[in-house]
N, C-alpha and C positions, 0 to 999 in steps of 0.2 A: 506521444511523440507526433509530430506533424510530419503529414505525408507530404515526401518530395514532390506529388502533384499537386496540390496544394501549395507551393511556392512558383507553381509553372510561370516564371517572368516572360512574358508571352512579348512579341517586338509591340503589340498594342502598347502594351503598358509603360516600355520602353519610351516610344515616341511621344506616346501620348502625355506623358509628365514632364518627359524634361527634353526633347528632340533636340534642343538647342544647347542646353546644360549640359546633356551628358555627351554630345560630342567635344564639350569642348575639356573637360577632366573625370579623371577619371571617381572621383569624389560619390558622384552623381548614383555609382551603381548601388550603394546602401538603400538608398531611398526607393532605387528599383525595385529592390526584392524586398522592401516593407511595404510597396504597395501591391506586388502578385501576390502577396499575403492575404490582402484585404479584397483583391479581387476577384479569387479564383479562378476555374478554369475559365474557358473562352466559348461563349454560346452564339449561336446564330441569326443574327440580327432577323427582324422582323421582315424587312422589303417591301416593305410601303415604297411606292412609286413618289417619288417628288419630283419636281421640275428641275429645269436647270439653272434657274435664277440665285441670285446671290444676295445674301442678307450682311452687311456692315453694321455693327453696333459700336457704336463709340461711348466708352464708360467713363464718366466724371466724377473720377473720387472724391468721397470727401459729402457730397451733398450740394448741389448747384443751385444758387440762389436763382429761384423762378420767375419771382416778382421782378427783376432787377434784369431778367435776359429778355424776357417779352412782357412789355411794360403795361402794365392799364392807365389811362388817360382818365384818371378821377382823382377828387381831392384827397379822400380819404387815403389813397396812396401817401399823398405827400404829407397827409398829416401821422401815417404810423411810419415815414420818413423823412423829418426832416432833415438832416443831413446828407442819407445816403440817397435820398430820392433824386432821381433825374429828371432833369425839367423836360416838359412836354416838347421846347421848342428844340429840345439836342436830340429826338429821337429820330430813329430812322421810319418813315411812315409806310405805311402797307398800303397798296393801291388797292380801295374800294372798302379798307378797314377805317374807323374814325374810334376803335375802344381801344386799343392798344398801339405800340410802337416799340419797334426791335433797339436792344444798345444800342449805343452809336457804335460800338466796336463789330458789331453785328452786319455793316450795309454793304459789305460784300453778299450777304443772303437776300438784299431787297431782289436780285434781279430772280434767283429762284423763286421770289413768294410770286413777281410778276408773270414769269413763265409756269404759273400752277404746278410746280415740281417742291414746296414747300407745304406742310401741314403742320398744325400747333397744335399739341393735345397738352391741356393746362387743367392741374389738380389731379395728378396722379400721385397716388400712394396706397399704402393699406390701410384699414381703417382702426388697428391697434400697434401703428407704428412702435416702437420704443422706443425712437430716437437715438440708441445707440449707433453707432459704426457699424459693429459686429454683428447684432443680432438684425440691425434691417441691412446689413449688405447679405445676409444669409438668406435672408427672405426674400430680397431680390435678386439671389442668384439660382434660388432653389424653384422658385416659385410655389413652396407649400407652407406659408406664414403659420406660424404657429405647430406645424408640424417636419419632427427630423426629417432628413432625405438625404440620401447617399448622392444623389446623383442630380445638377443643372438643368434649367430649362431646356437649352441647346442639348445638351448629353442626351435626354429622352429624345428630341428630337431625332438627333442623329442615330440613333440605336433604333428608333421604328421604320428610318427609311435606307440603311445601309445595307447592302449584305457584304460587303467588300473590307478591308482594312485598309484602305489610304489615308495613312497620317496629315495628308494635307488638306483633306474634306474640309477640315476645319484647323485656324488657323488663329493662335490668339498671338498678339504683337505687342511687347513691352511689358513682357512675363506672363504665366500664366494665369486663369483668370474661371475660375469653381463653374460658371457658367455650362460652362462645355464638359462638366465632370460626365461620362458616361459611364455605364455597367461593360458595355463592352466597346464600343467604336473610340478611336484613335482619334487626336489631336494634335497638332505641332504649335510649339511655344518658341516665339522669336524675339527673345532679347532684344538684340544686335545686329544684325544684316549682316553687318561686315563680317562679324566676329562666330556668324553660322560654318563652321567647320571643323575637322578634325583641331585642336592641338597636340600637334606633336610635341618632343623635348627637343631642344635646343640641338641644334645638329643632326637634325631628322627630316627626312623629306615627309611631309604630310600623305604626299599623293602615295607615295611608297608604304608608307604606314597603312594609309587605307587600303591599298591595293593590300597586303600584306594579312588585312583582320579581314575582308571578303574571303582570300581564299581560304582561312581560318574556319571563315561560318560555312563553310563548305565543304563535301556533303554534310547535313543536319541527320543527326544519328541519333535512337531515342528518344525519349521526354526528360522531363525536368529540366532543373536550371540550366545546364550547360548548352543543352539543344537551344531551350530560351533564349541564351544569352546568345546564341551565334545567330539564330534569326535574325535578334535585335539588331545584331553591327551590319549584316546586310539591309537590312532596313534600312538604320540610322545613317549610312553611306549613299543608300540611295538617294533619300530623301533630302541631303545636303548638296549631293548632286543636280539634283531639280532646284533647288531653288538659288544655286550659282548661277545656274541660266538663265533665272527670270529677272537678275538685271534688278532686283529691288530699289537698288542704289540710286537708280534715275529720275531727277527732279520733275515734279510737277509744276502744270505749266504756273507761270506768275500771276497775283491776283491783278485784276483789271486795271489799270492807272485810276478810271473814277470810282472802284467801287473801296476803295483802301479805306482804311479809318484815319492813313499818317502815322500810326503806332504796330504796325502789323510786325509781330519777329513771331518766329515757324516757335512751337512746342511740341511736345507729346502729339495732342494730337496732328496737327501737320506731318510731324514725320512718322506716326501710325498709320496714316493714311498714305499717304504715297508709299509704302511698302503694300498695305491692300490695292491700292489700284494697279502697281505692278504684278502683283498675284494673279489679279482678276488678267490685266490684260496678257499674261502671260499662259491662262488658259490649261491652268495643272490639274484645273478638277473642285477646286476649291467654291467653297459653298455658304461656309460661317465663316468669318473674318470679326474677330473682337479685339478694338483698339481702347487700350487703356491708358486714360490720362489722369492725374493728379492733382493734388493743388486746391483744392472745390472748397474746401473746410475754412468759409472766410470767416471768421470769431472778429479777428479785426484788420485793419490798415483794407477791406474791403474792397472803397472803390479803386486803389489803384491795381491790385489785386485780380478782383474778378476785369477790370479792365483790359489788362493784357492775357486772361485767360480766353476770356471773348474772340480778341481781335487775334488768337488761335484756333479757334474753335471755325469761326467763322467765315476767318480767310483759307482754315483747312480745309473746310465741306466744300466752301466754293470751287477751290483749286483740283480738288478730289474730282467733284461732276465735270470738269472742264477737260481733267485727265480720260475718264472714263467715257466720256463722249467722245474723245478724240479719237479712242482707241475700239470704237465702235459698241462698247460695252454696256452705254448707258440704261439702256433697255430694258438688261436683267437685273438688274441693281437698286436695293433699297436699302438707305440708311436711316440711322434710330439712334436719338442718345437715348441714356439711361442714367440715373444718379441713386444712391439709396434713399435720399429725402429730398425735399424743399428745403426750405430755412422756413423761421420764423417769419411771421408779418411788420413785425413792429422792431426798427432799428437797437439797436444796443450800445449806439453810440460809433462805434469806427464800425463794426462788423454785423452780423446777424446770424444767431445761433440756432442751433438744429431743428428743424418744422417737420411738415409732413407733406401734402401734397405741392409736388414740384410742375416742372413745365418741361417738355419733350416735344423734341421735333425729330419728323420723320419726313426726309430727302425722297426724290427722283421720280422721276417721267410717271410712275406709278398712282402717284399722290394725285388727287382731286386737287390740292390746295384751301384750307379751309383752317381755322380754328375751331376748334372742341372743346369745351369746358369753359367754365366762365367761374374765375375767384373770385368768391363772393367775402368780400375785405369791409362789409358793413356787419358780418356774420362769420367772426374766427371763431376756429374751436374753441373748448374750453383752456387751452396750452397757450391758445395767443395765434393758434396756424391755421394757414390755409387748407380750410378741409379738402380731404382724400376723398372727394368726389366720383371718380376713375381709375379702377381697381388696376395695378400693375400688369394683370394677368390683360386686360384690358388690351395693352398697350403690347404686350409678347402675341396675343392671338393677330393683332396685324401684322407683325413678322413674322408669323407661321403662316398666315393664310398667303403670306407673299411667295412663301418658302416651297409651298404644295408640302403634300403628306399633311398626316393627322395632325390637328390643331387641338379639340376636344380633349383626345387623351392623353396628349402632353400634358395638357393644362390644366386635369380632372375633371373640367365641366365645360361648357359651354359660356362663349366672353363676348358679349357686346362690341365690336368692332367702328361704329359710330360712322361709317361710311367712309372710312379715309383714305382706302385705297377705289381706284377705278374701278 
């Protein structure tokens, strides 16, 4: 028989899976207590010192075609695309670069590549990709390819520098997201902005409902589930209460009149992002912010496709720095996409199918501004891809080293960082 400590549903657990979810039904508590299950009891985080700076990761489901976001200015481009390739004269040019050129949906980012708050690290992956979905989104959320892991880059992260349980340390926005899984430190998952709060039934005041389950969890008597559980709704009450007041809702400023592409409407990311830059300027504590978008997975119809993905991506990061500069913030602040792969080198006709090493850019005052890596498109793998030149861990040890605390033993070993930050 399993011991009722052993089921201890600690409020960590609570917030950290579904913060958002289970305020809003009550469904949510099964899942609770099949993950105290697997968690056990609650140990004392490491306390490594990190700074107070903030890391944004912006995730591109699906696999983001690299070739096609930061273009190389050679023929052999156009000749393993001729359809989807973009002409050299529609690109957006990089001042004092002559090998590459950003989409066109992309020239909201020219003015960051010009103010050296732009870096390009090109040909990341692993070097036994598998091209699935699953097993390389596993290996880029785990950061241990080829070997199981309980627990996310971020999660280790946060478990070696926390001692505290604040569910908003870290914060993932438009579900959650394996990244942030830890052993023991908390996360909050934000659906919906709007819709972060108690549901009550139909004829119920919310506020009375929750005032009602506070004095419930009050005083915390014993262990096991019940104590658990009353933690939890103190918790999960607080935590909804802080972030009614950060105001999430509030638009970020408009992209430039000249920097538009003419096709800009807000997505995922857009409105991931102006939820983190609310966080950020709203100054709760928060530390990891992981904005999750969709869509990436272009097999076909392609260019219209990744083109309105771009001209969200791009007008979102813009919009984003312009927020967080206003609000004085920009300083601490470093962002990073991430995708599970590349695509393919060689078109397929409307779309381009799963590859391996991708292109990843990393935002703000931080960056030197530089490109790294060079796809070498006279010498694809044997798949037809862009070889995985710059190991993903690569590309997490400069968002750790941005982050302060242990980089190293996040990552198992020591990662070439290619000088991209200051």
């Amino acid at each position: 028989m399993t011991d009722e400590r052993d089921l201890d549903l600690s409020r960590r657990s609570f917030v950290g899976l579904a913060a958002g979810g289970a305020l809003a039904g009550a469904a949510a508590w099964a899942g609770l207590v099949e993950s105290a299950v697997a968690a056990g009891a609650e140990a004392t985080a490491a306390g490594k010192v990190a700074t107070d700076r903030v890391l944004v990761v912006v995730q591109e489901g699906g696999g983001n075609d690299g070739l096609n976001t930061v273009v190389p200015i050679t023929g052999r481009y156009h000749d393993l695309r001729p359809t989807l390739g973009l002409a050299d004269s529609s690109l957006v040019r990089l001042t004092g670069e002559t090998g590459y050129g950003l989409h066109p949906s992309l020239k909201p980012l020219a003015a960051l590549w010009g103010a050296k708050q732009l870096s390009i690290v090109q040909g990341v992956g692993y070097p036994d990709n598998s091209r699935s979905h699953f097993q390389a989104l596993d290996s880029w959320w785990s950061a241990t390819p080829g070997r199981a892991a309980t627990t996310g880059w971020l999660g280790r992260w946060l478990d070696a520098t926390s001692t505290g349980a604040d569910p908003l340390r870290a914060v993932s926005i438009g579900g959650g997201n394996p990244a942030l899984r830890a052993a023991r430190s908390p996360s909050t998952a934000i659906v919906d902005p709007a819709g972060f709060s108690l549901a009550a039934p139909p004829g119920v005041s919310a506020a009375k409902l929750a005032a009602a389950l506070v004095r419930c969890a009050s005083p915390v008597e014993g262990g096991g589930m019940r104590a658990a559980a009353q933690r939890a709704i103190a918790t999960a009450s607080d935590v909804a209460e802080r972030v009614a007041a950060a105001d999430l809702d509030r638009a970020l400023p408009a992209v430039p009149a000249d920097a538009g592409s003419g096709e800009y409407v807000a997505g995922d990311v857009t409105a991931g992002l102006q939820v983190a830059a609310n966080l950020i300027a709203a100054n709760l504590g928060t530390r990891v912010i992981v904005v999750n978008a969709g869509g990436f997975d272009t097999h076909a119809n392609q260019a219209t496709t990744h083109r309105a993905l771009l001209a969200d991506l791009g007008g979102g990061i813009a919009r984003f720095q312009q927020a967080v500069a206003k609000s004085g913030q920009a300083a601490r602040v470093l962002l990073v996409t991430t995708s599970e792969f590349g695509r393919r080198a060689r078109e397929n006709g409307s779309g381009t199918d799963h590859g391996n090493g991708g292109t990843h850019l990393v935002v703000g005052p931080g960056v030197k501004g530089s490109i790294v890596g060079t796809p070498n498109l006279a010498k694809l793998d044997p798949q037809g891809d862009v070889a995985a030149s710059i190991d993903v861990r690569s590309l997490y040890a400069i968002a750790l080293s941005w982050l302060g605390g242990p980089v190293d033993e996040v990552l198992g070993r020591s990662w070439d960082t290619y000088g991209v930050l200051r």
